[in-house]
N, C-alpha and C positions, 0 to 999 in steps of 0.2 A: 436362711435369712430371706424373707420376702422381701424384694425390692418393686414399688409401688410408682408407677411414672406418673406426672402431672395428672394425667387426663384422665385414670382409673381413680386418684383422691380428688378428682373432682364429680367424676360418677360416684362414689359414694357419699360425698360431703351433698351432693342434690336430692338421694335417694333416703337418705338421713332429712333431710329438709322437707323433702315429699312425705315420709312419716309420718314425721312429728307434725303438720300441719294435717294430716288427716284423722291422725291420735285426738289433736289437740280440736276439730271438729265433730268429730264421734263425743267424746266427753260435752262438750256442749249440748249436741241433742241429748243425752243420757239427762244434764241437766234441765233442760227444758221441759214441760208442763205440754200434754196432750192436748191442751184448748188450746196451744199458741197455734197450734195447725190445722190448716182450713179441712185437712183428713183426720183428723183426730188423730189419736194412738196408733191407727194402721197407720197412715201416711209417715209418723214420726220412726216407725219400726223398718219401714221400707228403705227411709231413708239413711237409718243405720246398718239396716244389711246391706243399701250403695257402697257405703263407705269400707264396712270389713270387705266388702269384694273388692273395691280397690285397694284396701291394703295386702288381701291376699297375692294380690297381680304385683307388685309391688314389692314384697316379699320377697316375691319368685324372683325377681329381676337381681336382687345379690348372689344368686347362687350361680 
């Protein structure tokens, strides 16, 4: 039986929060249109491999 103290369900319940808030901005650029960016297509591509790199970093950090 895992027994989970305060402050480790609180690193996870933030790390969970950090996610989904970068999940839920990756999908918006996915949604968004190459003109809306003053780089076109590359700037909007750049700006989702930011994103999967901080999810990867991010990742890492539950294990």
């Amino acid at each position: 039986m895992c027994v989970e103290t305060e402050a480790e369900r609180g690193y996870q319940d933030a790390i969970r929060h950090v996610t989904r808030a970068l999940e839920h901005r990756r999908h918006k650029l996915e949604e968004s249109e190459p003109d809306e960016f003053e780089g076109g297509a590359e700037e909007q591509r750049a700006r989702m491999d930011e994103i999967d790199h901080l999810l990867e970093i991010v990742r890492s950090l539950k294990r």
